[in-house]
N, C-alpha and C positions, 0 to 999 in steps of 0.2 A: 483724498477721502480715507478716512480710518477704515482699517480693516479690524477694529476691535466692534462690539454691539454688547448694549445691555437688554435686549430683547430678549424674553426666551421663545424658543424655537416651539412653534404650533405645530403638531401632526396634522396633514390634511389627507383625508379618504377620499378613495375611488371607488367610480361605481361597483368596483369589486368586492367592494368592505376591505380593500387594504389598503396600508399610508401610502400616498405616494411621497411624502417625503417623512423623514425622522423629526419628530418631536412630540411633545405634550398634547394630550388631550382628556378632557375631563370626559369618563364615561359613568353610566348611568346604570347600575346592577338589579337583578330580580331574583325572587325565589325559580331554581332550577323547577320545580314541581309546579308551582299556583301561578307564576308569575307576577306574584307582584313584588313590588320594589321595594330595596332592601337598603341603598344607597350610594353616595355616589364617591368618586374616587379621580384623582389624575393619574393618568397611564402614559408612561414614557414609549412610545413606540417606534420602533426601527420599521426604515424602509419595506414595504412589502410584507407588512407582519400586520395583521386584525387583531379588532378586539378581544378582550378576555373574553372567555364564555360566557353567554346569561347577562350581557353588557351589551351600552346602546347608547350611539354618542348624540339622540337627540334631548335636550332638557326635559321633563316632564312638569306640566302644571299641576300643584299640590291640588287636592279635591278638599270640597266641605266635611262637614263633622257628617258622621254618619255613613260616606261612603270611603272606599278603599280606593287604592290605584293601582294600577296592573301593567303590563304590557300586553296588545288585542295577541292572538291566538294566533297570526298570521307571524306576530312580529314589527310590524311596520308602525305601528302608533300606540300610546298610551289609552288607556282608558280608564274612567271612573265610575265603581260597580257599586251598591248598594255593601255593607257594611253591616250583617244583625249578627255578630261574634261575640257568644258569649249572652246573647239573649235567651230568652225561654220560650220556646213554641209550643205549641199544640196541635198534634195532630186531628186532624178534622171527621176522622172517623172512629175513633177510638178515643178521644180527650187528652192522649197517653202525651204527657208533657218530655220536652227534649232541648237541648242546647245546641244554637248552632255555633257550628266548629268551621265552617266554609264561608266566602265572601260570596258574595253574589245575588241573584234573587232568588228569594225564598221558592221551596217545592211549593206545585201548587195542593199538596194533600197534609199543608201544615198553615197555624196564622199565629198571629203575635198575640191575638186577643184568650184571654184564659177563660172557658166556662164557669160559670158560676154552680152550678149545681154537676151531679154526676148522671141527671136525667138532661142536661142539655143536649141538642143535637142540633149538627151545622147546614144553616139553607144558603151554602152561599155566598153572605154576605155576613150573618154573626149568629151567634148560639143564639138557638130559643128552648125554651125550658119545655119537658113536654110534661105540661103539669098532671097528666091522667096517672102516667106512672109514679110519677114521685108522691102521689097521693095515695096511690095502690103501696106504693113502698112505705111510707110512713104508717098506714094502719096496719099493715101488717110487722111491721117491728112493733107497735102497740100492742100489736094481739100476743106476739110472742113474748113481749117485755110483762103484760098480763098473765101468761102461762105462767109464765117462772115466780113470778110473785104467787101464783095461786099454789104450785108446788111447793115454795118455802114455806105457806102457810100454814097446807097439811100435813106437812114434816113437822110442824110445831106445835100443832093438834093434836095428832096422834100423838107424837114424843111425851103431851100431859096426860092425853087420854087409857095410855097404858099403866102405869100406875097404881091409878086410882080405880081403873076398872080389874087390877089382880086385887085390892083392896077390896073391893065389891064382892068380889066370885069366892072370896077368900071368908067375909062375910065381917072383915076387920076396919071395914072404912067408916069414917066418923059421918056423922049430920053434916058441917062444911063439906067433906069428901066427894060425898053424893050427889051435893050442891054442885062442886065443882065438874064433877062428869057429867052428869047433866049440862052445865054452861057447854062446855069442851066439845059436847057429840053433839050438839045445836049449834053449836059454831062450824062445826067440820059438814055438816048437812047443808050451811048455809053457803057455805065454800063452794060443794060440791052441786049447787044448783045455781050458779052464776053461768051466763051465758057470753063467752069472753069473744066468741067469735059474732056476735051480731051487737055487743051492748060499745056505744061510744064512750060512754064515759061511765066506769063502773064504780057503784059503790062499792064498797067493801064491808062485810060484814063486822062489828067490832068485840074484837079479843076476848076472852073473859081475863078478869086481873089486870085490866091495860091495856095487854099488850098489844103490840104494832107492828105492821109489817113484816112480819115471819119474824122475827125476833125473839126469844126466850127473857122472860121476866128474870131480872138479879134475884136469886134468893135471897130470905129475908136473914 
């Protein structure tokens, strides 16, 4: 019988986790911190000597798309965890969107689905809109989108109305002149008796000379 072999020599472990004899064994690596798998390697091991660290000579079965693989918490077996890395979540009390950076399942004070509006709020199961407030929110951005239009307009009022009324008081202002401050202080009257807090949809009184929306007419 030949005493040469082309075999290479296998490590075999005891129940101690050490060889009982010298050779090769493919082991299986994970993250020191998360545990999961990092991969895999041949390690030549001498009698009575274990594995690397954070190594595990049983195979592991890859997982589907979507989840991750680990080793369980105990050490003894692999696992397959849910996988949302690098998703967008939403916290379910606050809306306040965030990325998850950990395998596993999701916290339960977060979801995958994104609100639609910033009046959503969560029953549950998925955002429902709470249409009362976001109707209170919308008229009153109206009201104050109204305000500011009605202050541009008598900043542009006055700014004519001045003027032509030192022309007046002065006793130098033409026939047009007079015309036109007249238009100007009945416009600014008209301004100033608009009801912006109860009117939906407000006319607007119009300009004298054109003009539009708090704007200043191009001189001629």
């Amino acid at each position: 019988m030949s005493h040469y072999s082309t075999d290479i020599e296998t490590a075999e472990l005891g129940e101690n986790g050490l060889s009982k004899k010298a050779g090769w064994i493919t082991v299986y690596h994970v993250h020191p911190d998360t545990r999961e798998y990092l991969s895999a390697s041949d390690e030549y091991l001498m009698a009575d000597v274990g594995l690397p660290a954070h190594s595990y000579p049983d195979k592991p079965v890859l997982p589907p798309a979507g989840q991750a693989l680990r080793r369980s918490l105990d050490g003894l077996s692999w696992e397959h965890v849910p996988d949302y890395r690098g998703k967008t979540v939403y916290n379910t009390g606050t809306r306040e969107a965030s990325t998850v950076s950990e395998m596993g399942e999701l916290p339960e004070a977060v979801t995958l689905l994104s609100p639609a509006t910033e009046f959503d709020t969560w029953n549950d199961k998925k955002w429902v809109t709470d249409k009362a407030a976001q109707h209170t929110a919308e008229v009153q951005a109206a009201q104050q989108a109204a305000k500011q239009e009605l202050a541009s307009r008598l900043t542009v009022a006055s700014a004519r109305i001045q003027p032509l009324q030192d022309a007046t008081d002065l006793d130098m202002a033409t026939e047009a002149e007079r015309a036109q401050l007249v238009a100007w202080k009945t416009y600014r009257v008209l301004l100033n008796r608009l009801e912006l807090d109860t009117a939906s949809d407000i006319e607007w009184p119009e300009a004298p000379e054109g003009e539009k929306n708090g704007e200043l007419a191009s001189a001629p």
